[in-house]
N, C-alpha and C positions, 0 to 999 in steps of 0.2 A: 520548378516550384517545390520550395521542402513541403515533405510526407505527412511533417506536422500541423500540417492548414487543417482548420475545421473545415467536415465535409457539410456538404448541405443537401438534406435529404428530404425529396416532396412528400413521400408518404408519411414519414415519422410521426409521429401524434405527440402534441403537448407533451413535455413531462410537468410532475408534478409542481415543480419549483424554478419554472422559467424566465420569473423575474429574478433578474439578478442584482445583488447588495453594490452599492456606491461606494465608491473609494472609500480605503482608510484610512485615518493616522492610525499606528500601531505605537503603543506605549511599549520603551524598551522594557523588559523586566531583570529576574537574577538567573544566572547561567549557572546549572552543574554541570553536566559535561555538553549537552548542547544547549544555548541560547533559551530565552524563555520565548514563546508564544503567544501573541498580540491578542488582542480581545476585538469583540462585536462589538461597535458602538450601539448606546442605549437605541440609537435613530432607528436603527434597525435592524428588526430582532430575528432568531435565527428561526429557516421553514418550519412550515407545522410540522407535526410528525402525523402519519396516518394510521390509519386500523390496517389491523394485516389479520392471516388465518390463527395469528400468537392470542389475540386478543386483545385490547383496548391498551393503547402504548398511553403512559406515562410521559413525562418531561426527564430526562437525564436529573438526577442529582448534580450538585455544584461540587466540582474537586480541586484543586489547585496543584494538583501534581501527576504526574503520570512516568510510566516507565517502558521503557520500549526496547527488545534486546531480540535482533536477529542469531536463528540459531543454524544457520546454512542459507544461501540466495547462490541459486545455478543450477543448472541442468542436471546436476546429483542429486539436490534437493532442494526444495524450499520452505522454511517454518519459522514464524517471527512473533513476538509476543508484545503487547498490548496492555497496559492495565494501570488501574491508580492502587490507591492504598488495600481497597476493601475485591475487587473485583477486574478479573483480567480476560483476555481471548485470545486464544492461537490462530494466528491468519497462514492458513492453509497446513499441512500433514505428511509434508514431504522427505523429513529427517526420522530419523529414526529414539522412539520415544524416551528409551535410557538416556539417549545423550539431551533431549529435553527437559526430561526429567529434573537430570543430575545438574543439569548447570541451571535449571529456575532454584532449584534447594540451594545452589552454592550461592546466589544471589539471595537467599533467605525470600523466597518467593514459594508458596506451596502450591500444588496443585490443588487442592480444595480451593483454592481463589480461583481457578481457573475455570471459567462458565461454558465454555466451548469453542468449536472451530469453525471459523468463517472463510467458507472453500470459493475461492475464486474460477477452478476452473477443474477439469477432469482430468488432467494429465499425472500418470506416473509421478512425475516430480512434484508435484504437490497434495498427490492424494495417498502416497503408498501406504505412510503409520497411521492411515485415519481410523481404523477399526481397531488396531494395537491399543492405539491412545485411549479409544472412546471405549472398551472393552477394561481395562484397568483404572478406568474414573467413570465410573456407571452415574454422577451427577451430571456428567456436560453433556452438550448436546452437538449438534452435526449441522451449524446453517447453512443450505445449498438452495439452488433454485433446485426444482424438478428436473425439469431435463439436463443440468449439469448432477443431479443425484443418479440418475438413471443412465446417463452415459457414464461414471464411474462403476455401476455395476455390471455395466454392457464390455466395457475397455478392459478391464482390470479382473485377475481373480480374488473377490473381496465375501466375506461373508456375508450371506444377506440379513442375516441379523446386525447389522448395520442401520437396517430402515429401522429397528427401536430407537435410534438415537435424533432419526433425519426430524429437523425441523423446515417444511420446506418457507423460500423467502423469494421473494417477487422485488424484480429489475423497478429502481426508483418508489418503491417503500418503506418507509423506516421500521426499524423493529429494534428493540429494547433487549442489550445483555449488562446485567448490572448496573454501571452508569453510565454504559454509551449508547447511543442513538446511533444505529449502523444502516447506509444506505447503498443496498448493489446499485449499480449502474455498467451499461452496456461498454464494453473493447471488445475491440478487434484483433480476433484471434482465432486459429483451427482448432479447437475443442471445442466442445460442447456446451452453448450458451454462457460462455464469458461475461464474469464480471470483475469490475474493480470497486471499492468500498470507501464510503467518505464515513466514516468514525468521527461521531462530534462529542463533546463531554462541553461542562463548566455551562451548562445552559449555550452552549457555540460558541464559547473563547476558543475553544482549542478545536481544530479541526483538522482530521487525519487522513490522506488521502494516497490510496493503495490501487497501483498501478503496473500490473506487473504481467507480463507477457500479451503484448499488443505489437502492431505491425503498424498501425497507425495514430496519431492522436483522434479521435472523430468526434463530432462534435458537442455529443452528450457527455464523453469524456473530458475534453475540455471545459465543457460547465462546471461539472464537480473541482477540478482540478483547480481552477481560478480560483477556488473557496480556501484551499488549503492554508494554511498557516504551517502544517507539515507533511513532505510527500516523500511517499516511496516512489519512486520512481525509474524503471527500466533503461536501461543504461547496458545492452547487450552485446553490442558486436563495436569494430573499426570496421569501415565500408573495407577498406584497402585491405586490412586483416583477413578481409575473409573473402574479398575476390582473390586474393595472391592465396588462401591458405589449401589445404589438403583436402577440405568436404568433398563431395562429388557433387556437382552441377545441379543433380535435383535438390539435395537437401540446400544449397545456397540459394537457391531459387525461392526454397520455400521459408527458408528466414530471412529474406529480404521481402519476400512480398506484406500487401498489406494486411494478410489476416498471419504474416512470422513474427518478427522481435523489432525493435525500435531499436537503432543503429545511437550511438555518441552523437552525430551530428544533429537528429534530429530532435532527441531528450536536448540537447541543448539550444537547438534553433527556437523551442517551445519554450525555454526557461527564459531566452535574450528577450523572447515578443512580451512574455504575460509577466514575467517578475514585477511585485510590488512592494514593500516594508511588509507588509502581513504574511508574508512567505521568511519562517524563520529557517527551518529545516532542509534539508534537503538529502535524500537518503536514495541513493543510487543503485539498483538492483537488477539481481538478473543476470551477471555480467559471466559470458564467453570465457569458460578456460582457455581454448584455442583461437579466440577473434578476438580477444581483447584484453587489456590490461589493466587494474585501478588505475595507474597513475595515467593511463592516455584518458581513461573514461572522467575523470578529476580535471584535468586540466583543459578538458573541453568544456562541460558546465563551469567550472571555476572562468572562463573567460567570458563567458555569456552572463553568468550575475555581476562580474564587473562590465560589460558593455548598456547593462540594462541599466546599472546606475547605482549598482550597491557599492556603498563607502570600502568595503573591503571584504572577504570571502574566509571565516571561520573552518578549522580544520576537525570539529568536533571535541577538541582535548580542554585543558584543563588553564590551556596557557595561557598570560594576559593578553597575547594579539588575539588569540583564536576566540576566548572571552568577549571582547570587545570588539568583535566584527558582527555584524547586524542580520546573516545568514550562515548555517553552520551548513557544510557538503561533505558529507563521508560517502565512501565505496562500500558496500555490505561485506565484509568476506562471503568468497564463495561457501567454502567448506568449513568454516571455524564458526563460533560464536563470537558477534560483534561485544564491547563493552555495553555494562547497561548504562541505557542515556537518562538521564531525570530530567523531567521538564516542566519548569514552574511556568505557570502563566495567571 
């Protein structure tokens, strides 16, 4: 049975937003460098947002563009950026903040746009520049659950003036940075209280969903995930890579299990079942210096959104086939900064 089956859990309690939205037609739109981003029919409109400890949330603003530019994805680091014209987010602090810095300015992106960081998890790789960063932009802020804030200062040696910045934020919440409506939700994973992020903007045309170090897809996961119009998503190891490779047995053990990394096979057994038109993006992440390769990690979801029924599989660029294919799929570099992507919808 693939790893990526929703699980079904008796005790789980409601979430917020368990009904879920009916098919859609997605209108194509105009591509910069990936495809545009399909819109919420009027039928129906995107979840409420709720009150949180931030105080009485708002409705996102309406945008019509956004930019999204990874600045490392892998076990050295992780740090990716988020934002439209007026206001942006760092999704998670695992690169080092010069080289942040230096390449949002060369994109002519300041950090005064930058409203803060939205920490998925406690691990070294994605927490190390979080005080650097938050300590040279004294406006943003730190959004973590509590126990993923306090197992970063339990894990790590981090200053505790840190907790000036911490905004704490609660699994299945909405909470309000500029003009996204940001929602953690529950993976599965060995750190401390995991989450991954559905990032909505344009009133819920555009929906962003960040998915990054999980061992299983599980079912709440899957909820969020199904909404995406655009997903990060883990893309970590070759099963084969990393039985045949050099690890030692416990740590294989522990990236194949279901709270390690989500293997090629099963990022893509999850894309072949749920892909629908409303899914324009596709952003693969996470990916194995030593287990894996872009092109083996590409060429498995690229066969699974053409098995699932898409016309043909966009390479993110600029060209007229990749333009005019109806889903774009890139591999994040690990270590380099990706191109920034623009995304009309």
């Amino acid at each position: 049975m693939a790893r990526n089956k929703r699980r079904f859990d008796p005790y789980r309690q409601p979430g917020l937003f368990d009904k879920m939205p009916g098919e859609r037609d997605v209108a194509s739109g105009e591509l910069q460098v990936a495809i545009s981003g399909g819109e919420m029919p009027s039928s129906v409109p995107p979840p409420p947002l709720s009150e949180s400890p931030l105080g009485e949330l708002a409705r996102p603003n309406s945008v019509s563009r956004l930019k999204f530019i990874s600045f490392g994805s892998g076990s050295s680091g992780n740090c990716a950026y988020i934002g439209d014209d007026r206001f942006g987010v760092l999704i998670d602090a695992g690169v080092d903040y010069a080289h942040v810095m230096g390449e949002l300015r060369r994109q002519g992106i300041s950090m005064d746009k930058v409203r803060g960081i939205i920490l998925t998890h406690d691990h070294g790789d994605h927490t190390r520049y979080a005080y650097n960063i938050l300590r040279n932009n004294r406006h943003m802020a730190l959004y973590a659950t509590p126990r993923a804030f306090n197992g970063m200062l339990r894990r790590h040696s981090i200053s505790r003036r840190i907790k000036d910045y911490h905004h704490p934020v609660y699994k299945e919440i909405a909470f309000n940075v500029g003009d996204f409506a940001i929602t953690p939700f529950e993976v599965m994973h060995d750190g401390t209280d995991n989450v991954g992020f559905l990032i909505s903007a344009g009133g819920g045309a555009f929906r962003f969903v960040v998915v990054t170090d999980l061992g299983v897809v599980s079912e709440r996961a899957h909820f969020y995930m199904s909404q995406a119009t655009a997903l990060m998503l883990e893309s970590n190891y070759d099963a084969a890579m990393l039985r045949d490779g050099h690890y030692p047995e416990y740590l294989k053990a522990r990236i194949a299990a279901e709270t390690g990394h989500l293997d090629n096979a099963d990022a893509a057994d999850w894309l072949r079942e749920n892909y629908t038109p409303q899914l324009r993006h596709v952003f693969l992440c996470h990916l194995s210096n030593d287990n894996n390769t872009p092109e083996i990690a590409v060429a498995a979801s690229r066969q699974a959104l053409l098995d699932a029924g898409a016309a043909s599989v966009g390479d993110g660029s600029l060209s007229l086939d990749s333009r005019q294919a109806p889903v774009q799929l890139v591999a994040l570099p690990r270590f380099d900064p990706s191109p920034m992507y623009i995304i009309r919808y």
